[in-house]
C-alpha positions as CSV (number, residue, x, y, z in Angstrom):
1,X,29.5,-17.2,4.2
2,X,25.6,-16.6,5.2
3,X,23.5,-19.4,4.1
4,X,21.1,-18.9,1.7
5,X,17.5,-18.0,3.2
6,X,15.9,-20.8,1.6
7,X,13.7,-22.4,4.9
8,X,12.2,-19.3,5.7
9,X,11.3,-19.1,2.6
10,X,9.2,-22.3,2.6
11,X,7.7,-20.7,5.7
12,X,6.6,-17.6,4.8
13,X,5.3,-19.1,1.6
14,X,3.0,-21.4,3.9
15,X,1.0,-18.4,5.0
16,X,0.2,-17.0,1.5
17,X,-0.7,-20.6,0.4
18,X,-3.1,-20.2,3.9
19,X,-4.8,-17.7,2.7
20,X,-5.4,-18.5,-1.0
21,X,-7.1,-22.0,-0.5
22,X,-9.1,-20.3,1.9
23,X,-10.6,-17.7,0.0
24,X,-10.3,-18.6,-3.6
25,X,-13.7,-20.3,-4.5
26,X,-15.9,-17.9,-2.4
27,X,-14.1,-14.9,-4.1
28,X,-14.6,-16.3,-7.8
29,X,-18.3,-17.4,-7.1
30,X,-18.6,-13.6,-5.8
31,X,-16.6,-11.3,-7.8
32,X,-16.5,-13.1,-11.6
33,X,-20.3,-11.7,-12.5
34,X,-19.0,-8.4,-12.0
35,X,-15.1,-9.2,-13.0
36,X,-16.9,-10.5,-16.5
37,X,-19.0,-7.3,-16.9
38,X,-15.8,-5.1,-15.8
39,X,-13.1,-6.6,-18.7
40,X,-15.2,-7.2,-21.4
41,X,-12.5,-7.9,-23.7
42,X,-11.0,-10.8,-21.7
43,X,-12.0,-14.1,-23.7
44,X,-14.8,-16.3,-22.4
45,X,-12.7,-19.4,-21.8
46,X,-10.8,-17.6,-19.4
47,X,-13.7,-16.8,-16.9
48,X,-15.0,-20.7,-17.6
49,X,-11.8,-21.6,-16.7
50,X,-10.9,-19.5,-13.6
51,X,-14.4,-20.2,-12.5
52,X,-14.1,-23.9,-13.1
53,X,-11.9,-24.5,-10.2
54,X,-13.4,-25.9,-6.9
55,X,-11.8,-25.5,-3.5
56,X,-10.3,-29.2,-3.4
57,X,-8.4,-28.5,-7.0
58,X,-7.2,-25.2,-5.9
59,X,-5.7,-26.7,-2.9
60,X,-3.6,-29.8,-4.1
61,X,-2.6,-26.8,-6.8
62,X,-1.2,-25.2,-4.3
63,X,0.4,-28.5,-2.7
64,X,2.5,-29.0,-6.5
65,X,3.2,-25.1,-6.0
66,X,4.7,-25.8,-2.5
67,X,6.3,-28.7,-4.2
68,X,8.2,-26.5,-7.0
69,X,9.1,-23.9,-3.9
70,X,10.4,-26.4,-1.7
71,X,12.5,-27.9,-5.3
72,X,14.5,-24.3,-5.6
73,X,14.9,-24.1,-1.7
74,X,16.7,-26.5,-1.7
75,X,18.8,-26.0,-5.2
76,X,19.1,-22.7,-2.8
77,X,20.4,-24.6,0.3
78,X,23.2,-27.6,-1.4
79,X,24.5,-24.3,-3.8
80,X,24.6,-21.7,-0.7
81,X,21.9,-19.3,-2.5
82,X,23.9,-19.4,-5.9
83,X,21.6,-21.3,-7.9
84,X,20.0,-20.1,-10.7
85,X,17.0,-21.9,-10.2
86,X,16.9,-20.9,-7.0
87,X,17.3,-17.3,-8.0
88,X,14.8,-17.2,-10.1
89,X,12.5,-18.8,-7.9
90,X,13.1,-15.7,-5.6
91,X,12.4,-13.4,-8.1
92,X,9.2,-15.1,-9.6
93,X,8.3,-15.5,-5.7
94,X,8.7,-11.5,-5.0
95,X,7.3,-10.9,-8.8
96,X,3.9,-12.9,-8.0
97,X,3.4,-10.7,-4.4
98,X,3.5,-7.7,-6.9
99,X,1.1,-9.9,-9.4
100,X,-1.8,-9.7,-6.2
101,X,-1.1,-6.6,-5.8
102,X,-1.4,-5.5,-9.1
103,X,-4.7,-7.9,-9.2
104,X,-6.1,-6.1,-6.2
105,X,-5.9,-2.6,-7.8
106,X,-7.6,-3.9,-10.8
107,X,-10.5,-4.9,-9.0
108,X,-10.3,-2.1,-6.4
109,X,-10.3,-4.2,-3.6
110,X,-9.6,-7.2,-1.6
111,X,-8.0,-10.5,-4.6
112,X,-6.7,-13.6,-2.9
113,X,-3.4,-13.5,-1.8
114,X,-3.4,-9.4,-1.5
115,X,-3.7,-9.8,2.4
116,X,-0.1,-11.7,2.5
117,X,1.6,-10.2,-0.5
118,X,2.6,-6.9,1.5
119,X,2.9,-8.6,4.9
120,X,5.2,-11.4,4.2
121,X,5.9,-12.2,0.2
122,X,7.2,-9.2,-0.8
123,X,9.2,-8.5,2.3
124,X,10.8,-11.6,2.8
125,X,11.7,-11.3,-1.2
126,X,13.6,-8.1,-0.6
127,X,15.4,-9.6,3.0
128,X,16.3,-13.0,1.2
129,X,18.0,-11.1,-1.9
130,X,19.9,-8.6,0.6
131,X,21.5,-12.0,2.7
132,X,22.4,-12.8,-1.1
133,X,24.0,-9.8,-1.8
134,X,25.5,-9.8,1.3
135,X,27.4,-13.0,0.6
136,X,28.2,-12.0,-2.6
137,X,26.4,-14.7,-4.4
138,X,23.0,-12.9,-5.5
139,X,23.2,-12.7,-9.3
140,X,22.8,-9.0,-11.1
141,X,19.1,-8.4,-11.7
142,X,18.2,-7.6,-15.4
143,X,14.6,-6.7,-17.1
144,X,15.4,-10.3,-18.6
145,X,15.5,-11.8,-15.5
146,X,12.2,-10.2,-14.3
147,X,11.0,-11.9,-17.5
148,X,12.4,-15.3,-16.6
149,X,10.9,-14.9,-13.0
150,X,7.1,-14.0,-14.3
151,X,7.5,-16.7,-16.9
152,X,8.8,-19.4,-14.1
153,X,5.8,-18.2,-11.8
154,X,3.3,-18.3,-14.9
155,X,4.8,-21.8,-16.1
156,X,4.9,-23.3,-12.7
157,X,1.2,-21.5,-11.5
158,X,-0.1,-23.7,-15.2
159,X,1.7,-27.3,-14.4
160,X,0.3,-26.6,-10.4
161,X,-2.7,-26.2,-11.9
162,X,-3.0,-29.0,-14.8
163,X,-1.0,-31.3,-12.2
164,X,-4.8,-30.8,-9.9
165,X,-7.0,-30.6,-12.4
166,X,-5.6,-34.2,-13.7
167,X,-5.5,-35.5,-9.8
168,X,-8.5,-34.4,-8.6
169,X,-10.9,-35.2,-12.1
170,X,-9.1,-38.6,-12.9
């Protein structure tokens, strides 16, 4: 049996977490005016709070997301790419490319983490579940378990962030 393409994964996570550090705050202090003026009907405290984060928080969020990724590599590597957890970090992984994607034709045009998404997240999502279902071990994919993989990737995206936030403003 293969085994399961969890260290790559780390790796080609590292260059979408390259990219997003770098050009998170610029983009916000550029594009919210406009973003705010665009989607009217998105509550207040959600542009206070998506503008409220500095460079230095959205990095060491993106540390504790590295952190949860490396966690399900590894449930991936001691179960040979048949955990759960592991799984569904896949899918939430794949899922979030698609998310930037998604983001970027919203705004018609360039969204942090766009650049990677089609380069390296979404393909390495679609060669990591093939080696699964080449060793027989990748899971039937449901609509539930899209659910469970947006809700992992929303859940874990919130503690990343509340983990810096609490780190980084004592």
């Amino acid at each position: 049996m293969r085994a399961a393409p969890d260290a790559g994964g780390q790796a080609r996570s590292g260059a979408d977490d390259l990219e997003e550090p770098a050009t998170v705050p610029g983009w916000w202090r550029r594009n919210l005016p406009a973003l705010r003026e665009r989607y009217p009907a998105v509550p207040e405290a959600v542009w206070r709070r998506a503008g409220a984060a500095d460079g230095r928080e959205f990095a060491v969020a993106v540390g504790a997301m590295a952190a949860v990724v490396a966690s399900a590599s590894l449930a991936g590597r001691l179960t040979g790419g048949r955990s759960a957890t592991y799984q569904a970090a896949l899918n939430a992984f794949g899922l979030h490319g698609l998310v930037h994607l998604a983001q970027a034709g919203l705004v018609r045009g360039y969204t942090p983490g766009s650049a990677t998404s089609p380069l390296i997240v979404v393909p390495f999502t679609l060669w990591a579940r093939r080696r699964l279902r080449r060793a027989g071990v990748l899971r039937a994919t449901r609509p539930r378990d899209l659910a469970v993989g947006l809700g992992f990737a929303g859940a874990a995206t919130v503690a990343a962030h509340g983990v810096a936030r609490r780190l980084t403003r004592g």
